[in-house]
N, C-alpha and C positions, 0 to 999 in steps of 0.2 A: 653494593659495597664500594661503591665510586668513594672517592675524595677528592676535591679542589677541580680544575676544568679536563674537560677531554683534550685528546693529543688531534693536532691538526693533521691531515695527512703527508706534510712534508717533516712532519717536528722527530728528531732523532727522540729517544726512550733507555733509561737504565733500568734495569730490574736488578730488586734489591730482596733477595730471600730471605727471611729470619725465621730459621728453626727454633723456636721455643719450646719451654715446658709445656706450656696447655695448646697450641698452635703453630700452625706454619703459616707466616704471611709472608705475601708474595706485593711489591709496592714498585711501582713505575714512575720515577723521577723524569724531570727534563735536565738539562743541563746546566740550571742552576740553582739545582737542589730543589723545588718547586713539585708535591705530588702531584699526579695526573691521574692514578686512582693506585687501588690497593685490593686484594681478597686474601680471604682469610679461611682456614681449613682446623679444627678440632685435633687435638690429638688423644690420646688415651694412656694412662700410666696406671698399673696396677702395683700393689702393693703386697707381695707375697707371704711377709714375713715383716714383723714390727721390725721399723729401719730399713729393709728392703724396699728399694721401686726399681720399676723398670716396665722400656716401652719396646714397642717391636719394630727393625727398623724397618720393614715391607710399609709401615702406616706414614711413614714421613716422607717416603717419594708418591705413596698413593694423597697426600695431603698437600704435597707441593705441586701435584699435576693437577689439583682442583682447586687450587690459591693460585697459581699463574693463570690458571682457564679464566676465572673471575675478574684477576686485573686489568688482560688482554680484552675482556669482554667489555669492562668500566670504561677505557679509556679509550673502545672503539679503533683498536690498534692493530696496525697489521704486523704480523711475524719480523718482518724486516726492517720494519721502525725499530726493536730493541736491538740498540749497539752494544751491547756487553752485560755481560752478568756477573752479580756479586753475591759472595755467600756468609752468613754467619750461625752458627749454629750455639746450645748449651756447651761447654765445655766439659770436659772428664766423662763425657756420657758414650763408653765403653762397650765394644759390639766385636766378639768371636765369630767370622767369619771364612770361605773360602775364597780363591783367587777371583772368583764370578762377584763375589760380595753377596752369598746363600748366606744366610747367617746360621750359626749353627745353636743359637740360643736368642732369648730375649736379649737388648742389652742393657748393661747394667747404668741408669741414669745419672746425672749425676749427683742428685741430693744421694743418691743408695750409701749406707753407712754402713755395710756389711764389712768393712776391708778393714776394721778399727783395729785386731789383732795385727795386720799384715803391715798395717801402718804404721806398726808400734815398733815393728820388724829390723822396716828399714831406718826409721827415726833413729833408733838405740846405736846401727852405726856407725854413725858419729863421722859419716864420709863428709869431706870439707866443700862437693857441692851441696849440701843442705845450709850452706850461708846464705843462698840464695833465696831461700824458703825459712829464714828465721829460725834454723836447726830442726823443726820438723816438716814431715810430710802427710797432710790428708788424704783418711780414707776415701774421699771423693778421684783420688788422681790415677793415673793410669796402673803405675810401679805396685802398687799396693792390690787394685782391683784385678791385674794380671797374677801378681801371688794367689789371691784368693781363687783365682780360675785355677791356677795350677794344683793349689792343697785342696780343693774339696770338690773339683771336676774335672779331673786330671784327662780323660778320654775326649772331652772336649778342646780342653786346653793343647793336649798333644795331634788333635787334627788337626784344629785351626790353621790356617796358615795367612791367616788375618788378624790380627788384634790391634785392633786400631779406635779411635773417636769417629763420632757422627761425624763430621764436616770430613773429615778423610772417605767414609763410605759416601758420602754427598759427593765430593768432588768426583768419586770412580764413577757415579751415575750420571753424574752430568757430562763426564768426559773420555769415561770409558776410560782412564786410566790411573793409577793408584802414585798419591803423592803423600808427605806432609806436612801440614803447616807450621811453619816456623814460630805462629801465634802460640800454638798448643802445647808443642815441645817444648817450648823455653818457659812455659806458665807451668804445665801439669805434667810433667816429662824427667822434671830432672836437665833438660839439654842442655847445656849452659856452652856459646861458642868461646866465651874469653877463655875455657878452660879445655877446649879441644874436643869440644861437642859431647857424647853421650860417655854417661859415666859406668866404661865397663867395669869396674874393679866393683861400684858397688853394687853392680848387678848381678856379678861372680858371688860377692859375698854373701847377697839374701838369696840366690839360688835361680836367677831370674838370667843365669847366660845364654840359652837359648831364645827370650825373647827377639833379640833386636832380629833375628831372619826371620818374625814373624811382621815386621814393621819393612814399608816401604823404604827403598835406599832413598832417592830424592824429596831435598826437607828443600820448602820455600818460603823465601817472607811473603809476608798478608800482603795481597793486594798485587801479586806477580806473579812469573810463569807466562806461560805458553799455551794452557790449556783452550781448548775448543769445545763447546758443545758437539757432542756426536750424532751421529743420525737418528740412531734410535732413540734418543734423549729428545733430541728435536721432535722426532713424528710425537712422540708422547707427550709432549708439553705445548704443543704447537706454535714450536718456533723455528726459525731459519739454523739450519745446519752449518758449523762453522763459526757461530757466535762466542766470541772473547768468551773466558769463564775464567774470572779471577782466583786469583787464590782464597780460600775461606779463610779464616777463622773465629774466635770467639764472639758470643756477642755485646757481649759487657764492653770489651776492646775496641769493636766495630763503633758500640756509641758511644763512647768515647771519642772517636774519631769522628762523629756523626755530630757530636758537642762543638766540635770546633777545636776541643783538645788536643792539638799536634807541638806544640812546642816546648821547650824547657821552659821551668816553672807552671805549665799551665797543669791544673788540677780539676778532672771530671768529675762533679759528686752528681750518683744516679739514685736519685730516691724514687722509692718504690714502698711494696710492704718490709725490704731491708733497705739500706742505704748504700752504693761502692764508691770508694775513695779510688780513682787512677789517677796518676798523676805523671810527666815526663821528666825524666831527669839525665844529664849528660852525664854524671856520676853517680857510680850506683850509692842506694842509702841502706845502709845494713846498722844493726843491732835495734831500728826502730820495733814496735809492738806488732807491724804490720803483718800480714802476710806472706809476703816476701817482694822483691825487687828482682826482676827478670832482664836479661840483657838481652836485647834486640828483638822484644817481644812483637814491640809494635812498629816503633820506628827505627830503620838500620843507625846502629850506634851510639843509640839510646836506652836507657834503662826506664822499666815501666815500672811503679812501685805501685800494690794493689792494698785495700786496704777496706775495712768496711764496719758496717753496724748492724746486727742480727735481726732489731727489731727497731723501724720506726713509725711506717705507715701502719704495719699490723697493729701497735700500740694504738694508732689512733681507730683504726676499725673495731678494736676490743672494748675502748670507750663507747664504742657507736653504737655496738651491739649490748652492751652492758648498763649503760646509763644513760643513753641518750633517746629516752620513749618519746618525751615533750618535743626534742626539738625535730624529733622526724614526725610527728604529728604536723608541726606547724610546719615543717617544709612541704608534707602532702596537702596544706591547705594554699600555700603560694604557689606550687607545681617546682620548687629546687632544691637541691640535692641536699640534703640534711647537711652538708658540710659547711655549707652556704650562711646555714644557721648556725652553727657549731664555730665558724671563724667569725661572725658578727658578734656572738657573746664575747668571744675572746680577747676582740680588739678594743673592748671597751674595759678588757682588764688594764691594767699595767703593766710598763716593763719591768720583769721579775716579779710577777702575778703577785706582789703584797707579799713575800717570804716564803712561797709554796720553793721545795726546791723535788724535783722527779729522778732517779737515774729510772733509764732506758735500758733496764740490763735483763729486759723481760725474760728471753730466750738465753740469755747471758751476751757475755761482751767477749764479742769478735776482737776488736782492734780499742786499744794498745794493750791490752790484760792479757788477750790469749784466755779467758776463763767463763767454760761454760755452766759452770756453775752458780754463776753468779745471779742474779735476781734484781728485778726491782723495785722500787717505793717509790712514795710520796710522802716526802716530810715536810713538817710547820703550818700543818691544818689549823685553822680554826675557825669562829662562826663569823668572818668574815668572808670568809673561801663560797664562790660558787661554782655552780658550772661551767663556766667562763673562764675563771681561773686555774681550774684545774688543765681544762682543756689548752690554756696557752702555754704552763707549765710544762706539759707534755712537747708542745712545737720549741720550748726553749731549752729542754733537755736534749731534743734530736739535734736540735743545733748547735749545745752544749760539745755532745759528741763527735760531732765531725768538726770545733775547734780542737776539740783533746787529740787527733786524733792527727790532725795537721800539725800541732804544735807539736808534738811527740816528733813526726818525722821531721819537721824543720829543726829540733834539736837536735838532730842523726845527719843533717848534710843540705835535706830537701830544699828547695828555691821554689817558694808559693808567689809567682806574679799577677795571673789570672785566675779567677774561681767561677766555674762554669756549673750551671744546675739542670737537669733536663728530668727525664720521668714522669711519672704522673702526680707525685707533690708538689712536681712544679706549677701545678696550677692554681696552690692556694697562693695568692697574694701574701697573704699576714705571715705564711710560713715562710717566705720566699725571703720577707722583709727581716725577720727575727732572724733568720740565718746571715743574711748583711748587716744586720745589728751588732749579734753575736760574734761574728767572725773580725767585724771593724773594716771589712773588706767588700767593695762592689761586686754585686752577682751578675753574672751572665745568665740569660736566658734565651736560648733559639728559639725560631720561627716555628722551625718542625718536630714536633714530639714524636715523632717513629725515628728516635735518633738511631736505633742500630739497621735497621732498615737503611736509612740513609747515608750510615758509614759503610753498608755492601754497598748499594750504587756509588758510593763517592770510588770503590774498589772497583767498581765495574769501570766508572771512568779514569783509571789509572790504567786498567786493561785495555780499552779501546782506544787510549792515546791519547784523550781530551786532556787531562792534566798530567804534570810528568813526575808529580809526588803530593803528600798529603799535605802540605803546608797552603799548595797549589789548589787541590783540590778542596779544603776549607774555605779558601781566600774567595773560591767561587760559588762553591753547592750551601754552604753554613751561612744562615742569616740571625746574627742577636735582633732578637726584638724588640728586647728591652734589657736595660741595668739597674738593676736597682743601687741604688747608694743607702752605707750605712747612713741611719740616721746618729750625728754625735752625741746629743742629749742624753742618750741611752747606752753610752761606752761606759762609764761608773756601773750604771748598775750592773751591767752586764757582767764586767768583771768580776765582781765580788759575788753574781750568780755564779761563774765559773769555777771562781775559788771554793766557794762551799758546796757544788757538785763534786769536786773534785774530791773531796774529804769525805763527802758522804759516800763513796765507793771505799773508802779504805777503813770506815766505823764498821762498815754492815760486811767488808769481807776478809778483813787483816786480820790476824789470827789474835786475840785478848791478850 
């Protein structure tokens, strides 16, 4: 499970945890963002009840003691070579526990959509920090999933003397002592500092005044603090006792950070099987479609505005799985990855595939609509159309979407000066390029795709004092690799694709 070369015996090492959905990876950077290896640990989520999941948190300290074993083993590394550790975990993924961190339940993950009542709770409200969050709040976030602890597990809810996120139970095992991060607060929390931090009244209101003594007093920004690895964290992970342990938080936020995304105007798009929009802004942007706009999420005195697409890459893995028999034959006959083939047809469509136009609104549309009801098509078929075209259609609607989605919030306030891409779409070329087409704007692309990975270690070396903040730490650990430039030939069309995507979400969902 190595990646890229072994650590020499004098070479300092950051370890960068990222607690995932399906794993825990555990990845060892040098000092200028450069892997020296990485391992990887399984996780397990069960699904209790339709919308229900939830993982146990005993499997993600036992997953991150056999993901750091592996990296430490990869790179040939002694204990004392890693100067500092950094942590990111899922966010909103919710865990009832005691002062030891015994958990007194599974916890609740964060896709879990059980809290939709309790969410609806606090939304109705109408308390004035829900500006922050675009007037409502998801059943994913803490407020909602602690009501739900409380109305339908009340024995539990009233021992607990914990309720807290993963990366807050992470940090007490790493350091033996209980903090919060300021990442999570001010994203899934409600915390809002320009407003005088936690908002008692509307916790009085939904019923929720005893949480805050179940939550730690000291709240920290990402990437600070004081924390130490503890002994007994050290004997079990086998590392040096007394090692820096940065602040955690999210992962999303982390690669972002890992993007090179630290400054006003700069904008992280994470494609994956969804897509997330972050972006930094020195003023917050409020009334966009977005999700919301968090003050001092990430960077102190900065607003981080999150934003995103439900379904992109899954859209193209349902073509893969659905109609794509021929060209995964012909990739098993070259030895590559049916995608391989899937973007060679494509590229020899056009731009604006001959009038095919797609919305992307498979799973429904996250951002700017808010509507998960929504669906999606492919219009202006006809026997022109092949598989080619259909499949470029689809890479010209994802990109469709994250202009609609920029534009939206640049009409709210946003400053778009740099557009950074990372994830694993980043690896189609043709996708890469339609999106700098589409957008009319050069793409960033970094060196290293374990970008959350490598926004913990950029946090570990804010810890250990190598850099003295994130613009620092980018300037050093973040390499673009490449930019693509829009090609201009393809701004007309692209347009007038935009325009009539745009209209095709308001035929197929505006009331008659």
């Amino acid at each position: 499970m190595a990646g890229g070369s072994k650590a020499g015996q004098g070479d300092g090492l950051l370890l960068g945890i990222d607690v995932g959905t399906q794993s825990v990876r555990a990845a060892l950077f040098d000092a200028s963002g450069r892997t020296a290896a990485f391992g990887t640990e399984p996780l397990e989520t069960t699904y209790p009840r339709a919308s229900w999941a939830e993982q146990r948190a005993e499997n993600w300290w036992s997953a991150t003691r056999a993901a750091v074993a592996r990296a430490l083993q990869a790179a040939s590394a002694r204990p004392d070579q890693v100067l500092a550790i950094g942590l990111d975990c899922t966010a909103c993924t919710v865990i009832a526990c005691d002062l030891d961190g015994k958990p007194a339940r599974p916890a609740l993950l964060w896709m879990d959509q059980r809290s939709a009542d309790e969410a609806e709770t606090i939304s109705r409200a109408g308390h004035p920090v829900l500006r922050y969050v675009s007037g409502r709040v998801s059943p994913e976030w803490m407020l909602p999933k602690a009501l739900w602890l409380k109305r339908n597990e009340p024995e539990i809810y009233g021992q607990a003397t914990r309720i807290v996120e993963c990366t807050d139970w992470m940090m007490h095992k790493l350091t033996g002592d209980w903090t919060l991060s300021l990442n999570h607060v001010a994203v899934k929390w409600n915390y809002a500092r320009p407003d005088g931090g936690w908002p008692i009244s509307l916790l009085n209101e939904v019923g929720l005044c005893d949480l805050p003594a179940k939550w730690p007093e000291r709240i920290i920004p990402l990437g600070e603090g004081e924390g130490v690895l503890s002994a007994q964290a050290a004997a079990e992970l086998g590392l040096a006792p007394g090692t820096p342990v940065a602040q955690g938080g999210i992962d999303a936020y982390l690669g972002m950070l890992g993007l090179g995304a630290t400054r006003d105007g700069d904008v992280a798009v994470v494609v994956g099987s969804s897509t997330c929009h972050l972006a930094q802004s020195k003023a917050g942007v409020f009334g966009s479609g977005a999700a919301g706009c968090y003050p001092d999420a990430t960077v102190p005195g900065m607003y981080t505005l999150e934003a995103g697409q439900t379904a992109t890459g899954s859209i193209l893995d349902w073509y893969r799985r659905s109609f794509a028999g021929e060209q995964a034959r012909i990739a098993q006959e070259r030895g590559v990855s049916v995608y391989e083939i899937l973007d060679e047809q494509a590229a020899v469509a056009p731009a604006g595939s001959e009038g095919l136009v797609v919305r992307d609104d498979w799973q429904g549309n996250r951002s700017p609509f808010k509507n998960p009801g929504a669906r999606g098509a492919i219009a202006g078929l006809s026997l022109v159309h092949g598989p080619g075209h259909v499949f470029r259609a689809i890479y010209e609607a994802t990109a469709c979407g994250t202009r609609h989605i920029l534009e939206d919030a640049r009409a709210h306030g946003l400053r778009v000066d740099r557009v950074f891409v990372g994830g694993g779409g980043a690896k189609s070329r043709l996708w890469m390029q339609i999106h700098a087409d589409v957008l009319q704007m050069p793409v960033r692309l970094p060196r290293e795709s374990e970008a959350c990975a490598l926004g913990s270690a950029m946090a570990a070396a804010l810890a250990a004092g190598i850099h003295s903040n994130w613009d620092a730490a980018a300037e050093a650990m973040v390499s673009i690799e490449r930019e693509v430039e829009p090609d201009p030939r393809n701004a007309g069309v692209y347009d007038d694709l935009f325009a009539r995507y745009r209209a095709l979400y308001h035929r197929l969902n505006d009331p008659a």
